[in-house]
PAFI-345941 format. One line per 5 residues: number of its first residue (from 0); their letters; for each residue z negated, y, x negated of C-alpha. Coordinates in nm, 3 decimals. Layout:
% residues N
NUM> A> Z:Y:X  ...
This chain:
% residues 229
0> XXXXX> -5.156:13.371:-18.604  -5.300:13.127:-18.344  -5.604:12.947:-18.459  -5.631:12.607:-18.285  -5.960:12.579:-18.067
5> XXXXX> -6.206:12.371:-18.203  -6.269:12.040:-18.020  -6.617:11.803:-18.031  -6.593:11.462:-17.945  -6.803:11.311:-17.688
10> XXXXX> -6.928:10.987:-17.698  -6.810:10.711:-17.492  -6.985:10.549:-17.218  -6.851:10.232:-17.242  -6.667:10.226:-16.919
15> XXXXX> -6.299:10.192:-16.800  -6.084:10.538:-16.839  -5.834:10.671:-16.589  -5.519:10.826:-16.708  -5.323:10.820:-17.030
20> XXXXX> -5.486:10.858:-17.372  -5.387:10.918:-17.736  -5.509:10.669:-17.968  -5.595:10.827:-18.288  -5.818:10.696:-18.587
25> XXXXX> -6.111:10.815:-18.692  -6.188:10.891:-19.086  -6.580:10.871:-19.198  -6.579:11.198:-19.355  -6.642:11.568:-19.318
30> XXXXX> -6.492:11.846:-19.056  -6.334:12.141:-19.269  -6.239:12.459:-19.073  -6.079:12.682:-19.184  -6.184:13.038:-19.196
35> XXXXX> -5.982:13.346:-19.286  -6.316:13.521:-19.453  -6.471:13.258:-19.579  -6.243:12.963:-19.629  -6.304:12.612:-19.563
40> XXXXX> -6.636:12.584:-19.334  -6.796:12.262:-19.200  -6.823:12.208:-18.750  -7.190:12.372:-18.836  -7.034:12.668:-19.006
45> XXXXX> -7.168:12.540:-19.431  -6.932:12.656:-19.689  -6.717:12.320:-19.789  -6.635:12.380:-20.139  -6.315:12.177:-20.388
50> XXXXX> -6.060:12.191:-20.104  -5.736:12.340:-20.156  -5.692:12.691:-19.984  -5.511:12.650:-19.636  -5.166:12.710:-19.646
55> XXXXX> -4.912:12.794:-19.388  -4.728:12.482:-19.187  -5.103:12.283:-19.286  -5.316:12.255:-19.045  -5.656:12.462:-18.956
60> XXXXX> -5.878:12.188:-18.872  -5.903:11.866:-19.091  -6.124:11.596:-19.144  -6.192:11.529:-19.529  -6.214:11.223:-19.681
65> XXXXX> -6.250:11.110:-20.038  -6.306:10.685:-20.118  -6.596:10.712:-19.896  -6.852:10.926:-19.681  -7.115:10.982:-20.039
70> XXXXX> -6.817:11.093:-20.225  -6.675:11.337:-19.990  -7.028:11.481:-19.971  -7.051:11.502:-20.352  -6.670:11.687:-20.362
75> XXXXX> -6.724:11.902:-20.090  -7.038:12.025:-20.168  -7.055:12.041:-20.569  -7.075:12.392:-20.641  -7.031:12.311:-21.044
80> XXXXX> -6.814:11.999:-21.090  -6.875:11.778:-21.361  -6.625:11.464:-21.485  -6.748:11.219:-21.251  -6.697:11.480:-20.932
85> XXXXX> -6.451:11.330:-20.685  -6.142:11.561:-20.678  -6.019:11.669:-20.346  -5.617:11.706:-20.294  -5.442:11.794:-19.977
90> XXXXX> -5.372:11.410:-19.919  -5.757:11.373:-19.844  -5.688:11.630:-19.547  -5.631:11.461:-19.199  -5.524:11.719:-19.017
95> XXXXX> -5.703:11.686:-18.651  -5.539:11.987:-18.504  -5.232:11.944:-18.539  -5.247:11.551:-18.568  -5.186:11.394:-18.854
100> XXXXX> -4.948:11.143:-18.846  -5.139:10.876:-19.002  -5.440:10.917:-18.764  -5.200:10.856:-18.483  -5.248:10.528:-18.313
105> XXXXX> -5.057:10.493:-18.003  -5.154:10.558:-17.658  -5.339:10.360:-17.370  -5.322:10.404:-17.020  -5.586:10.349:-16.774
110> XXXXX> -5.790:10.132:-17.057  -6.025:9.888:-17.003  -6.353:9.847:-17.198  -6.245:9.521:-17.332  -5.907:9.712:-17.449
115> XXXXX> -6.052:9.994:-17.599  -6.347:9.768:-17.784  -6.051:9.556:-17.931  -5.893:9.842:-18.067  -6.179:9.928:-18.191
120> XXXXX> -6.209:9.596:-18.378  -5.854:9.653:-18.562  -5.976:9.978:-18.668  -6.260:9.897:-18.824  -6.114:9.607:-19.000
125> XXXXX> -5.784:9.823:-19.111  -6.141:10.027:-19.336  -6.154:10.305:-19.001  -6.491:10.409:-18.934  -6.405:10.407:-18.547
130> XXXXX> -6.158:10.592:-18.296  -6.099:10.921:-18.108  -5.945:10.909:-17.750  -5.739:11.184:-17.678  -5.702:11.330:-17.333
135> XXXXX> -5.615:11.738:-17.347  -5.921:11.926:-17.436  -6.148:11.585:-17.384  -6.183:11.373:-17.698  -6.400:11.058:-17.682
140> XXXXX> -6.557:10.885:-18.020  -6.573:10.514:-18.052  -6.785:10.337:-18.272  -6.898:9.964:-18.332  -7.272:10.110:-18.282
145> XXXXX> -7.396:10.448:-18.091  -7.503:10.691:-18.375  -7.676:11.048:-18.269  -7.696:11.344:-18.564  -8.068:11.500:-18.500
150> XXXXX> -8.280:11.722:-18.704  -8.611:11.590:-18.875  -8.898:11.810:-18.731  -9.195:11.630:-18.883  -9.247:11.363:-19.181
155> XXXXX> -9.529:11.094:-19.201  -9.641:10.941:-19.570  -9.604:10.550:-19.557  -9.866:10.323:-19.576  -9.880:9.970:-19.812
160> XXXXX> -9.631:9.962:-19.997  -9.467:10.285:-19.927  -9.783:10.493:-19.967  -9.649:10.803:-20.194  -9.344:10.804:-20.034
165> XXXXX> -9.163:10.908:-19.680  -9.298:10.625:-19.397  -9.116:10.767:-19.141  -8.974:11.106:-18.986  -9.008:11.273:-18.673
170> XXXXX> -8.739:11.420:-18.394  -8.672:11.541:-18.081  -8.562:11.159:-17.967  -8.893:10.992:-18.125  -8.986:10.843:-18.483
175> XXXXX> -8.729:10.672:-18.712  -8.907:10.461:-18.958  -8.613:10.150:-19.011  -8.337:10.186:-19.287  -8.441:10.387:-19.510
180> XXXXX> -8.417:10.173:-19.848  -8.684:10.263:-20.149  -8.541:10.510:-20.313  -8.420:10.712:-20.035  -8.759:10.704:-19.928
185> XXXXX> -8.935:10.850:-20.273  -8.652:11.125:-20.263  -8.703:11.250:-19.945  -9.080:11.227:-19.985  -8.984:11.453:-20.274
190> XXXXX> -8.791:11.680:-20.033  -9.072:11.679:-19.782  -9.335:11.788:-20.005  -9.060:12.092:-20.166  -9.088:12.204:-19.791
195> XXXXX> -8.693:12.119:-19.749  -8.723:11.802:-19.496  -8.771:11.959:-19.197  -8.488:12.098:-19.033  -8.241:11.893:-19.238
200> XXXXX> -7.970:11.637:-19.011  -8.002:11.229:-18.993  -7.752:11.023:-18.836  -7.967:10.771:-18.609  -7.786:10.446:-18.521
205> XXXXX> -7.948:10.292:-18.182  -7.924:10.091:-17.904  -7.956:10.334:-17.657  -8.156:10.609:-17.475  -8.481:10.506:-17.348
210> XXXXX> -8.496:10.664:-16.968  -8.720:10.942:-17.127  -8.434:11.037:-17.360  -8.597:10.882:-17.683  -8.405:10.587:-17.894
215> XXXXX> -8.438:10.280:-17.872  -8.468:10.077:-18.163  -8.333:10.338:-18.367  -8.198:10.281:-18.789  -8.172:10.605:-18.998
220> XXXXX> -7.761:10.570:-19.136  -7.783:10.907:-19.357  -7.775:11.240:-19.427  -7.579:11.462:-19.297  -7.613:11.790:-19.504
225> XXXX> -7.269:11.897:-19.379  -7.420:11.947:-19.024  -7.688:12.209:-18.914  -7.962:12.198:-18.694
């Protein structure tokens, strides 16, 4: 059995593309590999748990995605479901390799920014979280705003108002301190002090690198506990 080869996106730089491209649509919710062994794994090798088994003629590599990205968290990584658990059937699986059919958008050759960021535009008002650009073994993400997964490696208690809760975390690209709302911020204080902060993956939506490789103006979006370090 041939077991398709496993392809990361790269982001976009925002500048015209030479050659001809598949257009597919992009689905906010969680990579699901399948693994002989151990079944349906996440990109950063996490057990993914609810999905039905792989069968044959299905594909290997899927993006799930339940209502939204919170639920497809909770379904795919409940280990004891309860009522309110969002089930998972194989119509939430969009198979990336081979294609599904309904992330398949057309092609573009030789696209210009102003092309692709119109696309872009229909997607995200169709309910798409963004696109994928398809080009062989090179796949290029496109979303309305540059997001970066990172792992926390330090924590800082908030002062004011947030004192007793998280003020801010640290990474490898600088501080992020914006977006988090109230209660997000007393639960991961909660996590910090249980020793489980560190080491755990935020998406980080910015405006762009700073020339010593930090963010700029950088907004935590989530959690990603589907993603490792």
């Amino acid at each position: 059995m041939t077991v398709p080869k496993t392809i990361n996106p790269r982001s976009w730089d925002g500048k015209r593309l030479i050659g001809e491209w598949l257009v597919t649509l992009k689905v906010d919710g969680v990579r699901a590999i399948w693994d002989e062994k151990h079944g349906w794994l996440s990109r950063a090798g996490k057990e993914l748990r609810n999905i039905p088994s792989w069968r044959p003629g299905h594909p290997r590599d899927c993006e799930v995605f339940v209502n939204s990205f919170r639920d497809t968290i909770r379904a795919t990584r409940t280990r004891n479901c309860k009522e309110d658990t969002p089930s998972i059937t194989q119509e939430h699986l969009f198979g990336l390799a081979d294609l599904d059919p309904r992330l398949h958008w057309g092609r573009l050759t030789h696209p210009e920014p102003a092309t692709i960021r119109a696309r872009l535009r229909c997607a995200n008002n169709l309910g798409y979280e963004g696109l994928v650009l398809r080009r062989g073994d090179l796949w290029l993400k496109i979303k309305p705003a540059e997001t970066h997964d990172v792992p926390i490696t330090g924590y800082v208690e908030g002062r004011g108002k947030h004192r007793g809760r998280l003020g801010f975390v640290t990474t490898d690209k600088g501080a992020v301190g914006a977006g988090f709302s109230d209660a997000e911020r007393e639960l991961l204080w909660a996590e910090a002090k249980a020793g489980r902060l560190v080491g755990e993956v935020i998406e980080v939506s910015f405006m762009q690198f700073t020339p010593s490789g930090h963010f700029r103006h950088p907004v935590f979006v989530r959690m990603r506990p589907d993603k490792l370090a």
